[in-house]
C-alpha positions as CSV (number, residue, x, y, z in Angstrom):
1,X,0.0,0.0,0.0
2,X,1.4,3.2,-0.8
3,X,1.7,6.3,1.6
4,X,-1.8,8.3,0.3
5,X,-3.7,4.7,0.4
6,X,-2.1,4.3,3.8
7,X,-3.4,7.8,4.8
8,X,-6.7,7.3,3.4
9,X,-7.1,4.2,5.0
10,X,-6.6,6.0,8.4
11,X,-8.5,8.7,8.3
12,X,-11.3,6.6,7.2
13,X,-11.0,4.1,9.6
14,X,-11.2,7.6,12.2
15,X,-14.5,8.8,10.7
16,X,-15.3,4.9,11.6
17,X,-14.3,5.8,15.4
18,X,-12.2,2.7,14.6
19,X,-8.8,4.7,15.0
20,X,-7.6,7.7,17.0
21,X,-4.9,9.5,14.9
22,X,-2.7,12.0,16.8
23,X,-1.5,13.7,13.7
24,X,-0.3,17.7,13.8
25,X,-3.1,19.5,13.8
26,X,-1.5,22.4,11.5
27,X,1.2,22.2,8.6
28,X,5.2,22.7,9.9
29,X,7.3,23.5,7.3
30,X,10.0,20.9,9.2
31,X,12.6,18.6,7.0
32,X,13.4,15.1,7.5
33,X,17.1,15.8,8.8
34,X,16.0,19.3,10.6
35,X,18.9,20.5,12.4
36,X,16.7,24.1,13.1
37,X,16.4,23.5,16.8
38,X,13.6,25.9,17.3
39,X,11.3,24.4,14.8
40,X,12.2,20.8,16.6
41,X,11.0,22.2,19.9
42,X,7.7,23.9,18.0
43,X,6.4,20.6,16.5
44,X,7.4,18.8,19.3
45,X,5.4,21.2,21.2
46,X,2.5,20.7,19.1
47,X,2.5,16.9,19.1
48,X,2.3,17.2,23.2
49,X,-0.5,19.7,22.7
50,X,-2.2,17.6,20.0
51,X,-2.1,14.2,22.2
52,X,-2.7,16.4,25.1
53,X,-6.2,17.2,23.0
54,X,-6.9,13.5,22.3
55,X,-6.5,12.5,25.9
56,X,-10.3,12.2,26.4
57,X,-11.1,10.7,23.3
58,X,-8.8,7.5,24.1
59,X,-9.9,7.8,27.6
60,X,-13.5,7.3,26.0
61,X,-12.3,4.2,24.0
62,X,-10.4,2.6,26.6
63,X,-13.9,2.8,29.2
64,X,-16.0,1.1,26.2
65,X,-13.3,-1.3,25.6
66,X,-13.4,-2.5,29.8
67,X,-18.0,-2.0,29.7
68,X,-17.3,-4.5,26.8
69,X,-15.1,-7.0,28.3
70,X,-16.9,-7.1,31.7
């Protein structure tokens, strides 16, 4: 599967409430080998804030997940 099928494939699966994603929530202009240490410590700022955000959304799945089992 290539990279767009694979992203597809995710994001539909979330629509499904079959996947969380914890993506960036906005665009960084960041390369693969960034060596700008200030645009590391933004996006890894972001990621924190963006899992941060998701945080009740798992904790949501994880309660169905132990009502199921019981």
């Amino acid at each position: 599967m290539i990279y767009n099928e694979s992203l597809e494939l995710i994001y539909k699966l979330e629509e499904q409430k079959k996947a969380i994603v914890i993506a960036p929530s906005k665009e960084m202009n960041i390369n693969r080998i960034e060596k700008n240490k200030q645009k590391l410590l933004d996006i890894y700022e972001l990621g924190y804030q963006d899992a941060q955000a998701k945080i009740p959304e798992i904790l949501a799945v994880i309660s169905q997940d132990k009502d199921i089992k019981k």
